[in-house]
C-alpha positions as CSV (number, residue, x, y, z in Angstrom):
1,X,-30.9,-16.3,13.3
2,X,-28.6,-17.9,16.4
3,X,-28.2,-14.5,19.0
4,X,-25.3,-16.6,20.3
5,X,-23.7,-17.3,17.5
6,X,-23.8,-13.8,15.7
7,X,-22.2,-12.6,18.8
8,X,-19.1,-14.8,18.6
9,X,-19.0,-14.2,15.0
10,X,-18.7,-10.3,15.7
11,X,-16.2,-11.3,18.1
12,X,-14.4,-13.2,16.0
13,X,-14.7,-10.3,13.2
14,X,-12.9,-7.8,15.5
15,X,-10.1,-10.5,17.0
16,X,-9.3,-10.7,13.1
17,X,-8.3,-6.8,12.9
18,X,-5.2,-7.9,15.4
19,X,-4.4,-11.0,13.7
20,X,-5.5,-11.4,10.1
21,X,-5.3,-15.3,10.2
22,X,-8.6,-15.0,12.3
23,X,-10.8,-14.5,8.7
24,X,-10.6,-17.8,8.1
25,X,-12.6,-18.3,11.2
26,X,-14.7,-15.5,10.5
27,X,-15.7,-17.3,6.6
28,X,-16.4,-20.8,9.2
29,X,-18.2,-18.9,11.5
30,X,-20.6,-17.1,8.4
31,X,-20.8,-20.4,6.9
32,X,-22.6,-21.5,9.7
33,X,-24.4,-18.3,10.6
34,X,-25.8,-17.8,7.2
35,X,-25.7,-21.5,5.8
36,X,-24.3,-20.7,2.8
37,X,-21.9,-23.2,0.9
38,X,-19.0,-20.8,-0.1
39,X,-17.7,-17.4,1.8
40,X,-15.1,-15.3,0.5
41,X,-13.4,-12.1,1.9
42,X,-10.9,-11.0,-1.1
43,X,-9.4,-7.7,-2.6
44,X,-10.4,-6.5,-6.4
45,X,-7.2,-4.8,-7.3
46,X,-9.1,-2.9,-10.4
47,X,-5.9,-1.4,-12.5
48,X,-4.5,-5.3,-12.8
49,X,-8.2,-6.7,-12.9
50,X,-7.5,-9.3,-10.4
51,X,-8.6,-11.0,-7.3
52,X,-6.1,-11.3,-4.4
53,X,-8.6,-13.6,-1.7
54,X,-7.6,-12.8,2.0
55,X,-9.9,-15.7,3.7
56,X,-11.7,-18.9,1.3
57,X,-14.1,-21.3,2.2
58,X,-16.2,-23.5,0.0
59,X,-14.6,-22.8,-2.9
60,X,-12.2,-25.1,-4.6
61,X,-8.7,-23.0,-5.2
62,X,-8.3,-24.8,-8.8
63,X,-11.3,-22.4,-9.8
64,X,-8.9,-19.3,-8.5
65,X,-6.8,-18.9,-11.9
66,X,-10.0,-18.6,-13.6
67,X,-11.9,-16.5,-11.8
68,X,-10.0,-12.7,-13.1
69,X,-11.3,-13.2,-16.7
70,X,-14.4,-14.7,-15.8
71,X,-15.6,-11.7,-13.6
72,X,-13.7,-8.9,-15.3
73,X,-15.4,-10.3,-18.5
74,X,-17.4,-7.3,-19.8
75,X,-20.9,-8.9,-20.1
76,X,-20.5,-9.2,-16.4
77,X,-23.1,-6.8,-14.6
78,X,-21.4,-7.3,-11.1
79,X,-18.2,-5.8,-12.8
80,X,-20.3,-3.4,-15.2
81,X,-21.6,-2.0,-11.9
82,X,-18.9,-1.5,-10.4
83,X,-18.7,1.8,-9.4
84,X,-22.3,2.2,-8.0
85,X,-22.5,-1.2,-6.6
86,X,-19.1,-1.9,-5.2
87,X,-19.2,1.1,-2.2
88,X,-19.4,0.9,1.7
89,X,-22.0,-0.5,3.2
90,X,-24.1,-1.7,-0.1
91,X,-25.4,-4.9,0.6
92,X,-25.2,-7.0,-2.9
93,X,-28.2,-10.1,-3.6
94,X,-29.0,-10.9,-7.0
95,X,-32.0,-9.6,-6.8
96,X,-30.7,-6.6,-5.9
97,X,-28.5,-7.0,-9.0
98,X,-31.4,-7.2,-11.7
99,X,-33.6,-4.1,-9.9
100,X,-30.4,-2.0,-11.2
101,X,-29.5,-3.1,-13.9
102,X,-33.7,-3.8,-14.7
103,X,-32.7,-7.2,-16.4
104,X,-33.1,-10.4,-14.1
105,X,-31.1,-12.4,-16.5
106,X,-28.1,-10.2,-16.5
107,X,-26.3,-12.0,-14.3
108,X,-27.1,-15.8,-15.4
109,X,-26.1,-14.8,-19.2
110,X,-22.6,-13.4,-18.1
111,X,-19.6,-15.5,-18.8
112,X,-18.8,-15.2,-14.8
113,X,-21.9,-16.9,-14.1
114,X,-21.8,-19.7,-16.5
115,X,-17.9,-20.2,-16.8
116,X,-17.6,-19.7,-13.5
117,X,-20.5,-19.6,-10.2
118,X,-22.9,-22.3,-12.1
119,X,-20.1,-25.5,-12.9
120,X,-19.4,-24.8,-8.8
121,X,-23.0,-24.7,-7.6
122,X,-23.2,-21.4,-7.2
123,X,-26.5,-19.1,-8.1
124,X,-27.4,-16.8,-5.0
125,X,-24.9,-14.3,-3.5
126,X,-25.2,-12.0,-0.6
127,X,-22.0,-9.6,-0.7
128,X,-20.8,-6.2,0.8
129,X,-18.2,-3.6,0.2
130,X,-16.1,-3.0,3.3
131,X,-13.5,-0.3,1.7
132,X,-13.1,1.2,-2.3
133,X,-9.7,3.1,-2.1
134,X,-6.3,3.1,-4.1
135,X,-7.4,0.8,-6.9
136,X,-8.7,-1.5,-4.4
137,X,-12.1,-2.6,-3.6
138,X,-13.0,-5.0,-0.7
139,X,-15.5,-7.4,-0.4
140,X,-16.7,-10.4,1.5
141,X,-19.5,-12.7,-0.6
142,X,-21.8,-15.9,0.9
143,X,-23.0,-17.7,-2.5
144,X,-25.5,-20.6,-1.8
145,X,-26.6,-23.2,-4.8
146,X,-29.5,-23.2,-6.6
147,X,-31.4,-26.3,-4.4
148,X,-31.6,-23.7,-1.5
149,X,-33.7,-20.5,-1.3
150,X,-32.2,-17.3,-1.9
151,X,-31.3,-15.2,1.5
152,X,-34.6,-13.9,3.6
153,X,-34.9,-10.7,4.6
154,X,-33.6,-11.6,8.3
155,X,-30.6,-12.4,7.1
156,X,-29.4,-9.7,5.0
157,X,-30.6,-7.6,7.6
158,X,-28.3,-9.7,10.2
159,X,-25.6,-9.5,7.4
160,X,-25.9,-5.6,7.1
161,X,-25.1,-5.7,10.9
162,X,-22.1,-8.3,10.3
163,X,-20.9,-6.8,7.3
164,X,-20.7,-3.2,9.2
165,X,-18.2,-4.9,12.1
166,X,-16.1,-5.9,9.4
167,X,-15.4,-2.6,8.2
168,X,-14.8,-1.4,11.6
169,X,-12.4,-4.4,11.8
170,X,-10.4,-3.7,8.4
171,X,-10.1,-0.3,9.4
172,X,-8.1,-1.2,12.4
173,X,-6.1,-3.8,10.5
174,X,-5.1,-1.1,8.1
175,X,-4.4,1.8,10.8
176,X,-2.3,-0.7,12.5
177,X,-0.1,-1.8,9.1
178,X,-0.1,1.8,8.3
179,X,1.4,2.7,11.7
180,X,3.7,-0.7,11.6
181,X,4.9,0.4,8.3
182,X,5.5,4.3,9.4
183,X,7.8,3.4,12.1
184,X,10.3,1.3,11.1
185,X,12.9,0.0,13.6
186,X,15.8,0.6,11.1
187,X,18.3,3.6,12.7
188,X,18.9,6.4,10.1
189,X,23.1,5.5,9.4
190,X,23.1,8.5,7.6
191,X,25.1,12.0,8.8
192,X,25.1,15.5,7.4
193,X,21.6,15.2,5.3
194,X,17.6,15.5,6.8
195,X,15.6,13.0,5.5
196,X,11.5,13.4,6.1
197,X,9.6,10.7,4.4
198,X,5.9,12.3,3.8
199,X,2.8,10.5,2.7
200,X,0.6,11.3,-0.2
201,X,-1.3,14.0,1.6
202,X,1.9,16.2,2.9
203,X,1.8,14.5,6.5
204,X,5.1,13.5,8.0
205,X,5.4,9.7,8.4
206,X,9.2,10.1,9.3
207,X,12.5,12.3,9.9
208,X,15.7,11.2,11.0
209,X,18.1,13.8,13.9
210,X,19.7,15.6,10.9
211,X,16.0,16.6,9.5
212,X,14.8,17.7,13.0
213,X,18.1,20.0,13.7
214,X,17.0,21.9,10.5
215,X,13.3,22.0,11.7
216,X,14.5,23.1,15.2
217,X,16.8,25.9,13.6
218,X,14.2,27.5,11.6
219,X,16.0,27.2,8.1
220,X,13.3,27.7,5.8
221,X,10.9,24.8,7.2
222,X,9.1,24.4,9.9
223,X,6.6,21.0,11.4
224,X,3.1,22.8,11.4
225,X,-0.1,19.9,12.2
226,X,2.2,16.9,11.5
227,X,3.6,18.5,8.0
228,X,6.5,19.5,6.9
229,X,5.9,23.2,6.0
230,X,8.2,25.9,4.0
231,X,8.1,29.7,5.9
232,X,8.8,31.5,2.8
233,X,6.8,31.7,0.1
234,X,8.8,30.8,-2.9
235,X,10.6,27.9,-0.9
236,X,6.7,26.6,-0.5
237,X,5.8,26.9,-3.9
238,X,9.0,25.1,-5.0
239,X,8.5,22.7,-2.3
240,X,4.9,21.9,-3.2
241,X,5.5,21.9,-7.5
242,X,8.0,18.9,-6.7
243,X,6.0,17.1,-4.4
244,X,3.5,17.0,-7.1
245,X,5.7,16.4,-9.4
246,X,7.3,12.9,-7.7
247,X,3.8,11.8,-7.4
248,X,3.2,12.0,-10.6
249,X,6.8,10.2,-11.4
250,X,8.2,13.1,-13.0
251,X,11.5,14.2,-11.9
252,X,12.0,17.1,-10.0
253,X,15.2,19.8,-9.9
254,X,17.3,20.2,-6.6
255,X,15.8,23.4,-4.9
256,X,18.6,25.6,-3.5
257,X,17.5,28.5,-1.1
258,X,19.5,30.2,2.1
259,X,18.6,29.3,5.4
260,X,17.7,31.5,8.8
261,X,18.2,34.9,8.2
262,X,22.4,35.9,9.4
263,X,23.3,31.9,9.6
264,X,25.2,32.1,6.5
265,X,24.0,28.8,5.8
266,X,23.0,27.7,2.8
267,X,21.1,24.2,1.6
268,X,20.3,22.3,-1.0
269,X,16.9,20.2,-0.7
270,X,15.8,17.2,-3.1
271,X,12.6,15.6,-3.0
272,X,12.3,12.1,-5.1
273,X,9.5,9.7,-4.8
274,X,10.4,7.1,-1.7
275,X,10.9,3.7,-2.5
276,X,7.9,1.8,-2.4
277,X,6.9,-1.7,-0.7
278,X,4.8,-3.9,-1.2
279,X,2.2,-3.1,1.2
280,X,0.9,-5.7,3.7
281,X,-1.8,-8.0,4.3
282,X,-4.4,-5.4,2.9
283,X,-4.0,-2.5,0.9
284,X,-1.0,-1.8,-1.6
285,X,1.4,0.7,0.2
286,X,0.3,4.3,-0.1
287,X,2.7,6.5,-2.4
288,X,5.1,8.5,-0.5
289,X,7.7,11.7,-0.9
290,X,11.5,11.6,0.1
291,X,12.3,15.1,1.1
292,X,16.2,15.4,1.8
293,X,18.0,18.5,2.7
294,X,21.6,18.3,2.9
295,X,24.2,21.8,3.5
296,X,25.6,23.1,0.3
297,X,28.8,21.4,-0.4
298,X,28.4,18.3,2.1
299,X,27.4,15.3,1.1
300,X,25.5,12.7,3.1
301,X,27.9,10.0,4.5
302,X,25.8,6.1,5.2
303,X,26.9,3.5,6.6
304,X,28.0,0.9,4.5
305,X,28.0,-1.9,7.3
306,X,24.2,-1.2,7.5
307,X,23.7,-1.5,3.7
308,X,25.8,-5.1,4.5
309,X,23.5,-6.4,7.0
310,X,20.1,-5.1,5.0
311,X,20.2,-6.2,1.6
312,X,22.6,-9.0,2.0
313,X,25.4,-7.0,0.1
314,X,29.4,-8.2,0.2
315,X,32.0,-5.6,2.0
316,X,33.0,-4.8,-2.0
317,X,28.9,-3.9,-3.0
318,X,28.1,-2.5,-0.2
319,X,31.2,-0.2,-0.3
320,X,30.2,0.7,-3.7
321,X,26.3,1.1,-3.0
322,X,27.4,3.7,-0.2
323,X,29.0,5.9,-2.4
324,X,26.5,5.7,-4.7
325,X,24.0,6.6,-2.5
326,X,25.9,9.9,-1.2
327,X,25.8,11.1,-4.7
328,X,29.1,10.2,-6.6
329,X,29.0,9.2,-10.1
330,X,29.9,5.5,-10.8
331,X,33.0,6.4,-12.1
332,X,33.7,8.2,-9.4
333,X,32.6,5.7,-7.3
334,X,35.0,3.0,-8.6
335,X,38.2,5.7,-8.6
336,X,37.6,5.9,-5.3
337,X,37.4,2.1,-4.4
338,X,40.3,1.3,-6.9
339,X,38.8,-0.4,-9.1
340,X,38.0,-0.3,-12.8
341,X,34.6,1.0,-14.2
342,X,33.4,-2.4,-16.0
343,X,33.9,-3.9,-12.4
344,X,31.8,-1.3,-10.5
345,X,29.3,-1.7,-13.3
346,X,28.8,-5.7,-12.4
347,X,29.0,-4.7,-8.7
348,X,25.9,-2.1,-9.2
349,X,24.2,-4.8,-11.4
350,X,24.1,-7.1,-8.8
351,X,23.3,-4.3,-5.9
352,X,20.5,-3.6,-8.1
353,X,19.4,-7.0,-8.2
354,X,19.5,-7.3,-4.3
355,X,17.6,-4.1,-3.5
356,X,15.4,-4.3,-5.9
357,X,16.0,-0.8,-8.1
358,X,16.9,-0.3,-11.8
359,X,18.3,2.7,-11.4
360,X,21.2,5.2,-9.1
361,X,18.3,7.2,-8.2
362,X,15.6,4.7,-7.0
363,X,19.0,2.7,-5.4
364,X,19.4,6.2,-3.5
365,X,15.5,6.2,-2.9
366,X,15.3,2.9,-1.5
367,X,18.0,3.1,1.0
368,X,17.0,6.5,2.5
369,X,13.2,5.3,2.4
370,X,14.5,1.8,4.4
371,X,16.5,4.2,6.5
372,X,14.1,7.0,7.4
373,X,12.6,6.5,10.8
374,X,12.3,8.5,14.2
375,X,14.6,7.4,16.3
């Protein structure tokens, strides 16, 4: 193997966790490395069974619509094997393949390999598994045709090596979307209601002022280790039963409960599942929590300029969307604009259109999800 040229290739690997257009030079560069006639870095996204390729080379994109019922096929040992064979740090041959699955011919009767790798050229693989999390498995593959060897020993070794930077790498890449996707630039327009966005495992991705004036004045929750954390013990059972709830897309009730001890205060918190996007280059956005806590008989007040300028909205939809969003009925909603309550029904059609939602509550989701952000 070329010293020289592995070391630009893990140079090249760890330039591509800052900008993700570098795997295409990372599949050239393993081409050449490893002299193999096809390299792929791609995504399985398992609950949709498809592919979702990140970097391609050697392989001829008409193939592409074919390939998720080729290898999803169930006489596919690759697939069948999934779950042992698809983690970190396995390095995949074929041979490898029929030791496990103690058939050499598994492979070369599947539908994947005759369908699919064979009218391409394609018989020997050499593959790894870089990350298996949220439905989503990644892997990068060198396939060479049947008129060369299969890979020597020195090379999956040198692959193994390789194939380990290029976790290292995706990690970063991921940390970084995750962090760029945490701290969005947005201000929170909205006044009288604490919004905390939290992720899947109770940490605190985001609060807006209102949020961290409640925190700060001890009303029943508290930031403990980067969580948002209830002081009484009810409050924290309530608060934890609809957090699990949301996740699990089942609605939860508006908790009530008093706040510091002689404030006289009293609040109202609702936690809903946050809007979700649609992740970046790499993994599908993680499921998060909308937490807002808002004094008993206020109601939130947003900006419907901002709703303008971010989904594209007229003054008359955005108008509308705003009141929606602080909690008014739709006919309420239209009383208050003046208009009638087939009109306001169009508007909040097409508001739904623009933001994306099919309902009041996910439209109320969405724009305190877009919203929420430190600032």
């Amino acid at each position: 193997m070329n010293a020289e040229l592995l070391d630009h290739l893990t140079d090249t690997v760890y330039r591509a966790a800052l900008e993700p257009h570098a795997w295409d030079d990372v599949m050239q560069l393993m081409q050449a490395a490893f002299r193999s006639s096809a390299q792929s870095f791609y995504f399985l996204d398992l609950a949709p069974r498809r592919i979702r390729p990140m970097a391609l080379s050697g392989v001829d994109r008409r193939w592409l619509s074919s390939f998720d019922a080729a290898y999803f096929a169930p006489d596919n040992p690759w697939f069948r094997f999934t779950r042992d064979l698809h983690r970190p740090g396995v390095v995949r041959t074929n041979e490898m393949l029929a030791s496990f699955a103690r058939d050499h011919d598994a492979l070369f009767r599947s539908a994947y390999f005759n369908e699919w790798m064979r009218p391409q050229r394609m018989r020997h693989t050499l593959g790894s598994t870089m990350l298996a999390e949220r439905g989503v498995i990644a892997n990068v593959t060198l396939l060479r045709p049947p008129d060369m060897p299969t890979f020597a020993v020195d090379e999956v070794s040198a692959f193994t090596r390789i194939s380990a930077h290029m976790t290292r790498a995706l990690r970063i890449a991921i940390q970084l979307e995750d962090i760029q996707t945490a701290d969005p630039s947005t201000p929170l327009a909205v006044l009288g209601q604490g919004v905390a966005l939290i992720d899947a495992d109770g940490r605190l991705v985001g609060t807006n002022a209102r949020m961290e004036g409640f925190l700060a004045a001890g009303h029943g929750l508290v930031r403990q280790d980067g969580r948002l954390v209830a002081t009484r013990d009810a409050l924290s059972h309530q608060l934890h039963a609809a957090m699990a709830a949301v996740l699990r897309d089942v609605p939860a009730p508006l908790v009530a409960f008093a706040g510091r001890r002689g404030s006289g205060v009293r609040l109202a918190l609702r936690v809903q599942r946050a809007s979700a996007s649609a992740g970046g280059h790499y993994l599908p956005a993680a499921p998060r929590v909308l937490v807002t806590v808002t004094e008993s008989g206020r109601r939130p007040v947003v900006s419907a300029e901002l709703l303008q300028h971010l989904y594209g909205l007229t003054r008359a939809e955005a108008a509308l969307a705003a009141l929606v969003v602080e909690g008014r009925s739709l006919p309420e909603a239209a009383r208050i604009r003046g208009i009638g309550h087939g009109t306001a029904r169009g508007y909040l059609k097409i508001i739904f259109g623009k933001t994306g939602v099919h309902s009041q509550s996910a439209l109320a989701a969405r724009v305190l999800t877009d919203l929420a952000g430190t600032h």
